[in-house]
N, C-alpha and C positions, 0 to 999 in steps of 0.2 A: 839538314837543319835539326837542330835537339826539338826533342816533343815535347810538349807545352806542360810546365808542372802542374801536376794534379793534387788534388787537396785529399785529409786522409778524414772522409767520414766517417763519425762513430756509427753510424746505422752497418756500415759494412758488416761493424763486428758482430750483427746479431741478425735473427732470423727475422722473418715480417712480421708473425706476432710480439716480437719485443722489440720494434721500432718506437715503441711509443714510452716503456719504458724508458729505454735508453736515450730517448730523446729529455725526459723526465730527469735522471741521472746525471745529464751530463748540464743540465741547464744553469744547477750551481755551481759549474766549473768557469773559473776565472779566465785558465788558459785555454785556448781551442786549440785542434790538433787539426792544425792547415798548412805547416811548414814542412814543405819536400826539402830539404838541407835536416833538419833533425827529426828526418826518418826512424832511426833507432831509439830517441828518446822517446818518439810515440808511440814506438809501438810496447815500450816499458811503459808507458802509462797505460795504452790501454790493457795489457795484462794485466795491472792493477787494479785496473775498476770492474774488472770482469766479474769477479765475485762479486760486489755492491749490486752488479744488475742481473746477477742469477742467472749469467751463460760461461758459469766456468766449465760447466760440462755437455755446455752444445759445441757440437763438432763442426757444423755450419759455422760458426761465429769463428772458428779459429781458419777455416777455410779462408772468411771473406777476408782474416786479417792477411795472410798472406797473399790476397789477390793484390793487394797496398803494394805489393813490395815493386820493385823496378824486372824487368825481365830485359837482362842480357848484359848489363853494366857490370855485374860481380861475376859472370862465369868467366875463367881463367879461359886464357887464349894460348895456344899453343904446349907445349910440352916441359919448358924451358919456367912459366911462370906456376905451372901444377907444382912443380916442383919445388918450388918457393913459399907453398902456403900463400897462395893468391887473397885478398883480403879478407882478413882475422878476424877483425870487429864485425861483418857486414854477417860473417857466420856464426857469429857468436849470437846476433840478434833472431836466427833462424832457430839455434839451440833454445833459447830461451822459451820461446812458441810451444818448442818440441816436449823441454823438459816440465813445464805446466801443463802440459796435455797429459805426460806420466805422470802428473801428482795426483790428477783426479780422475786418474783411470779413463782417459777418452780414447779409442781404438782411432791411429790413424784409417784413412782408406785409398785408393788408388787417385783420388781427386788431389788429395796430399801431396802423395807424393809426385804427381803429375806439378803440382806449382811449387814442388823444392827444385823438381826437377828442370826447369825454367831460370828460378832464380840465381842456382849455386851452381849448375852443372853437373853431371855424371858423377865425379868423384870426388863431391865435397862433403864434409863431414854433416850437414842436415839430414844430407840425402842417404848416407847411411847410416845415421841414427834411426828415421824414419823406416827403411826396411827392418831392422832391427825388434822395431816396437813394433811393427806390422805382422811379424814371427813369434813374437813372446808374449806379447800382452791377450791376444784371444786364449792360448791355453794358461798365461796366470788369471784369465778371469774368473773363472771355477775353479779356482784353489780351494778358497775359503767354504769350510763344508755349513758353514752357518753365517750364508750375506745377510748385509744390511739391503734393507731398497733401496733402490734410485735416489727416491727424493724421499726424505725422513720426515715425518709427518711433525709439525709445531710443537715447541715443549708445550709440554701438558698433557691429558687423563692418556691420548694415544703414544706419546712416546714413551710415559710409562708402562704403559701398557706392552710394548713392544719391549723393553729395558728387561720386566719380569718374565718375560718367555725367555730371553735368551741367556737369563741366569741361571731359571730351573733346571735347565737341559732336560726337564723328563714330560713325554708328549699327557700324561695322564693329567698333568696340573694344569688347575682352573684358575685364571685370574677373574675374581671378585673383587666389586666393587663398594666400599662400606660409606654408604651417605647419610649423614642425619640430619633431618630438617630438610630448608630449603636452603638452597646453595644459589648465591648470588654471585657472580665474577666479579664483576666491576666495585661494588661497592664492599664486600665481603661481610654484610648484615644478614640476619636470617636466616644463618646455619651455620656449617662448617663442611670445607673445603671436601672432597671425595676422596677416599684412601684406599689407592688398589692395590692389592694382595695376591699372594699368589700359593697355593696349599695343594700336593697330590696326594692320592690317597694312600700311598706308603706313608706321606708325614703324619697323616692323621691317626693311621696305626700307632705308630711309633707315638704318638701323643697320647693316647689312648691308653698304652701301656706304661706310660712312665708313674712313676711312684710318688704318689699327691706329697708325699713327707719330704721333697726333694725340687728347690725351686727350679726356676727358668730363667733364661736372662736375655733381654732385650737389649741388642749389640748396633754399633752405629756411631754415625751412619759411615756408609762406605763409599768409595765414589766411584760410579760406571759410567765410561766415556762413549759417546753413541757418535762418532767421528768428532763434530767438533760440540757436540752438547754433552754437558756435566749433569748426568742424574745421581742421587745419594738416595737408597736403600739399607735398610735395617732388618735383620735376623736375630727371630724367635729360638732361640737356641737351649741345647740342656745340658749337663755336665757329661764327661768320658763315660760311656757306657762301662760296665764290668767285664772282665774278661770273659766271660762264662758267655756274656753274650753278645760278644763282636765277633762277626761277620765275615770271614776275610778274603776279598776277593779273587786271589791270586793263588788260593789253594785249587787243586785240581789233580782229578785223578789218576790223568792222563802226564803227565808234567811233574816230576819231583820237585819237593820246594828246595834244595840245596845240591848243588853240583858240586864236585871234587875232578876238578881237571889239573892234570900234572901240565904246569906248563913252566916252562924256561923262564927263570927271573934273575935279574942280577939284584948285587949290594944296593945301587939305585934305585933301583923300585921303591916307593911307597906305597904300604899296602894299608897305612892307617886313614881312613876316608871323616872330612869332620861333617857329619851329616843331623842336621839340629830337627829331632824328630820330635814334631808338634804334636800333642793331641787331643784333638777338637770334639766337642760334644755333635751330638745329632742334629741337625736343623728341624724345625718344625714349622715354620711358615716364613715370609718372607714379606717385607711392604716398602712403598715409596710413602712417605707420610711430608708434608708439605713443610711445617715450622719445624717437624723433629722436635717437640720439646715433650715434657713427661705425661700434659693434658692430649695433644694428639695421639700420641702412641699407645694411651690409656682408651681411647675410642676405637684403635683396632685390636686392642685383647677383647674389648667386650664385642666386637662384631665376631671372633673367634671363636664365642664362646657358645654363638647359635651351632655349630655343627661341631666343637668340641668341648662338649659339656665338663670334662675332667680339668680345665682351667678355671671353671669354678672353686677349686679344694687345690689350685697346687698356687704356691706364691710365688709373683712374678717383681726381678729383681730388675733395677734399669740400670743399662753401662754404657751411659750416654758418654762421648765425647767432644770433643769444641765441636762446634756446627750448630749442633742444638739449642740456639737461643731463645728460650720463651717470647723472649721482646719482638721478636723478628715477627711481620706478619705474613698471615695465610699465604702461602705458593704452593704451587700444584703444576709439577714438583719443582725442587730446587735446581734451578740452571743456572750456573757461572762457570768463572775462568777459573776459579783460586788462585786467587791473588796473593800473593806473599803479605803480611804484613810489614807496615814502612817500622824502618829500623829507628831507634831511641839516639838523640843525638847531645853528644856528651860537650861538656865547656871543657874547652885547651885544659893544657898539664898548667898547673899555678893562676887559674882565674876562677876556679871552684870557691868562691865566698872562704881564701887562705888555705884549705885542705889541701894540698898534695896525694895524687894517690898514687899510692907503693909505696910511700915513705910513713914508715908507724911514728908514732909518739913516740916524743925521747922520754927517757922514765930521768926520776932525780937526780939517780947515782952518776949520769953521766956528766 
């Protein structure tokens, strides 16, 4: 006798602490996922909502989905139908599981592949994707010689906060905080929004030394992407230093700066390289400023000015680009998608109030 069909609970998909969530989650959904016949549509849905309930990167939650699945109906039986690509689609639904778990970095583990291995059989393609990511993904985990966390902490004063360490690169820079007033969230009365900075003390050297007769320029905003959060930061920056005194890192005294090696070239070769060599002034500090418009970015030169006095006497120039809307209110900091602008929509060729365009005016003589 066939086994009594089972329904596909969303609680599967997640751990005991987010039972309640997902019970939460799924409450506005119109369809329920109780139909054993569209197996594979469920479990594309719940890949779906896995993100809305914040277990795309519990490895429990991918577990219990594949406890869902059937065990013994899809593994190929004998020699004859391995050989045929035993069913396509029923593997394809296994891939899927597999290839969301590589998007956001979830290490299978031997429970994994113990229930691919149920489902698909020995040598079906889940099951050796699944060894695969079980060999590569622990050594791509420490690739990245500057990770983000786990769980990225809420936009706002900590993810900027976190934004201006990983631009600095350099361990000696402080990020400060510049508050004036009282700072209210919710209602934004009673002060103004907090604008955290970030200054080592090479920059303040280097500020210190620059030449009051010789402005600065207030650059922006730029946009840095913290996985899937949009932070915009702006740089305190100052013209090309002189030649006399740049820097350059790559001289060494150990290492000639030009080699001359005879090497075999044909007519083919091209040896003209077209390399477009920018050249950027010095940075001198760095901020997330909230509206970006010329009154906030004007509250952190003057909190700059308590530990570099010489921005008192040098004139500060601003090279604001779109983003920076005055109108726009207080955010801390600015998070979006960036969204394209909606395109201008033109009337047909000959419904233009009679104009035609392309076609000029006939002049008299014709």
């Amino acid at each position: 006798p066939s086994p009594a069909p089972r329904s596909l609970p969303i609680t599967a998909l997640v751990t005991a602490e987010d039972e309640s969530r997902a019970a939460i989650g799924y409450a506005a959904k119109p369809r329920p996922l109780t139909r054993r016949r569209g197996v594979r549509g469920n479990m594309a849905a719940a890949l779906a909502a896995m993100p809305a309930l914040g277990v795309e990167r519990s490895l429990g939650a991918y577990n219990g989905l594949l406890r869902l699945l059937p065990r013994g109906p899809w593994v190929p039986r004998g020699p004859v139908q391995r050989l045929l690509f035993p069913f396509p689609r029923q593997q394809e639904c296994g891939l899927q599981v597999l290839e969301q778990m590589e998007r956001y970095g979830v290490v299978p583990d031997a429970e994994t592949r113990f229930l691919l291995l149920g489902v698909f059989g020995p040598r079906s393609r889940p099951l050796r994707k699944v060894q695969r990511m079980m060999f590569w993904l622990p050594r791509f985990r420490r690739l990245d010689p500057h990770p983000l966390p786990p769980q990225l902490p809420p936009p706002g004063l900590a993810a900027a906060r976190l934004g201006l360490r990983r631009i600095a690169g350099d361990p000696g820079a402080t990020v400060t905080v510049i508050q004036v007033g009282t700072w209210r969230g919710d209602t934004g009365m009673g002060g103004c929004p907090p604008l955290p900075g970030s200054q080592s003390p090479e920059q303040r050297e280097l500020l210190a030394q620059h030449d009051p007769s010789q402005p600065v320029f207030v650059e922006g905003p730029f946009p840095l992407w913290l996985r899937g959060t949009l932070l915009s930061y702006f740089v305190l920056r100052g013209d090309p230093l002189p030649p006399h005194l740049r820097v350059n890192p790559e001289r060494s005294f150990y290492f000639p700066l030009h080699l001359e090696l005879d090497l075999e070239r044909g007519p083919w070769d091209d040896e003209d390289f077209d390399v477009d060599e920018v050249e950027e002034g010095p940075v001198f500090a760095l901020c997330m400023a909230g509206a970006g418009d010329r009154h906030t970015l004007g509250r952190w030169i003057s909190g700059l000015q308590e530990e570099n006095p010489v921005l008192g006497r040098i004139p500060v120039v601003f090279r604001l680009t779109e983003g920076g809307d005055p109108s726009a209110g207080p955010q801390t900091p600015r998070v979006g998608t960036g969204t394209p602008p909606a395109a201008a929509l033109e009337p047909p060729e000959g419904q233009d109030g009679g104009k035609q365009r392309g076609n000029p005016p006939k002049s008299s003589g014709e």
